[in-house]
C-alpha positions as CSV (number, residue, x, y, z in Angstrom):
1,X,105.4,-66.4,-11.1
2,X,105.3,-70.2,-11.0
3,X,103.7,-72.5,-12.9
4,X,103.7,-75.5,-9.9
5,X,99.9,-76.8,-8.6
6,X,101.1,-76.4,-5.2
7,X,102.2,-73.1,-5.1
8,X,98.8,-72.2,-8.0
9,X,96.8,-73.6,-4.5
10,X,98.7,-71.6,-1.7
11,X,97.9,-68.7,-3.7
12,X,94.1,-69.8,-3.7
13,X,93.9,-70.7,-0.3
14,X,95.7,-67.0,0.5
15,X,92.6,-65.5,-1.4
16,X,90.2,-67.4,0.8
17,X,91.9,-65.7,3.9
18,X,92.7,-62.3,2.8
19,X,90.9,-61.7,-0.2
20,X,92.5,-58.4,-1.2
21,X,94.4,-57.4,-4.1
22,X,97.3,-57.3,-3.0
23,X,97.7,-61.1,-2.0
24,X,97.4,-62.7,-5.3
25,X,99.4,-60.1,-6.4
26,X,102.0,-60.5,-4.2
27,X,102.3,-63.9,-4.0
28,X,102.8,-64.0,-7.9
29,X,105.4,-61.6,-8.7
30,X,108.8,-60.4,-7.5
31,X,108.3,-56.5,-7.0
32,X,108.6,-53.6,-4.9
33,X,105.7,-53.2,-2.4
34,X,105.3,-51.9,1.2
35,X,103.1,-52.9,4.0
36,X,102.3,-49.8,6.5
37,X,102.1,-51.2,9.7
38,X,99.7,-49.9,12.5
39,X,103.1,-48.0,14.0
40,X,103.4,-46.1,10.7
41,X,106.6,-47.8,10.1
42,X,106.7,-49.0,6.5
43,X,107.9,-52.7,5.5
44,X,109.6,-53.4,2.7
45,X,109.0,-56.5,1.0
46,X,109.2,-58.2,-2.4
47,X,106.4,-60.6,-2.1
48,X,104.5,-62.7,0.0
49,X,105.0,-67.0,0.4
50,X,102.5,-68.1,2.1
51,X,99.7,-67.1,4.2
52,X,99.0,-68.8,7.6
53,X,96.2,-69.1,10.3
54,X,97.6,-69.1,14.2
55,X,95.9,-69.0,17.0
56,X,96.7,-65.2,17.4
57,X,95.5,-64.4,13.4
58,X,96.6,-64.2,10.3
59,X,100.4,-64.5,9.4
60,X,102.5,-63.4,6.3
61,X,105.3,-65.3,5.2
62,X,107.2,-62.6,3.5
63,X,110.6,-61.7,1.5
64,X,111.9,-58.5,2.5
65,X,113.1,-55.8,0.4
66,X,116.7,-55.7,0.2
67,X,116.8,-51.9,0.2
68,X,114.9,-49.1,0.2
69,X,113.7,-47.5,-3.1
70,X,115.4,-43.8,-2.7
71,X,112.5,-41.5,-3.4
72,X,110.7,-43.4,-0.7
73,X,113.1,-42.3,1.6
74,X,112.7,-38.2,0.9
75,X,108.9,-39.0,0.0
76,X,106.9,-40.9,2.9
77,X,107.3,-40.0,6.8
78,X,107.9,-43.1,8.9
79,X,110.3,-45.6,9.4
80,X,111.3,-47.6,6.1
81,X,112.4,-51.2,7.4
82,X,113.7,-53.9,5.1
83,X,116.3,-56.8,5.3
84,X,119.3,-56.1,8.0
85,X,121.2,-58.6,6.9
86,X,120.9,-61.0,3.6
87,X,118.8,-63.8,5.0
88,X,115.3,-62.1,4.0
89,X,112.2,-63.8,5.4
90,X,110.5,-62.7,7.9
91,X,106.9,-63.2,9.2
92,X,104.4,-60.2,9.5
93,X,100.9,-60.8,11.8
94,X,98.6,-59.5,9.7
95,X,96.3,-57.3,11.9
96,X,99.3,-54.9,11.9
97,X,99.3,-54.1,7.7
98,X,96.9,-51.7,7.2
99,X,97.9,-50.6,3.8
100,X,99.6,-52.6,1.2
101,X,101.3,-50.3,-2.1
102,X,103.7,-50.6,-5.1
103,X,106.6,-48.7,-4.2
104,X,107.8,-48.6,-7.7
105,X,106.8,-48.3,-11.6
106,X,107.8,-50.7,-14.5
């Protein structure tokens, strides 16, 4: 969580543009969450950085998930994606989340 104006005002802007739970939420905290995509696929991330408007929607700046938490894997059907590599970001369009959850308890 940060305490900086600028990033207090991305996070306010981001609830103007997808006022949901999950994006204050998410932009605030380092956790364990999971988008389900429209494929079914599920995409691991640890929080969202920003929120952008492109000509072709909504965007997600977001930090992937560096693994996958292990009951998830025996749990959910679908593909579990996170970071192939150690770089990360990635960007999500977001008219393909259609579900946003905690993948994990405190």
């Amino acid at each position: 969580m940060s305490d900086e104006p600028e990033f207090d005002e991305r996070v306010r802007a981001a609830e103007k543009l997808l006022p949901a739970w999950f994006v204050p939420r998410m932009m605030t905290d380092e956790w364990h969450f999971a988008l389900v995509l429209t494929n079914g696929s599920l995409l691991h991330v640890m929080g969202i950085d920003d929120v952008h408007v492109s000509v072709d929607g909504l965007w997600l700046d977001v930090r992937l998930a560096e693994e996958v938490p292990t009951w998830m894997e025996r749990s959910l059907p679908g593909d579990n994606i996170c970071a192939p590599t150690s770089r990360t970001r990635a960007s999500v369009n977001a008219r393909h989340v259609m579900v946003a959850l905690e993948t994990c308890d405190g």
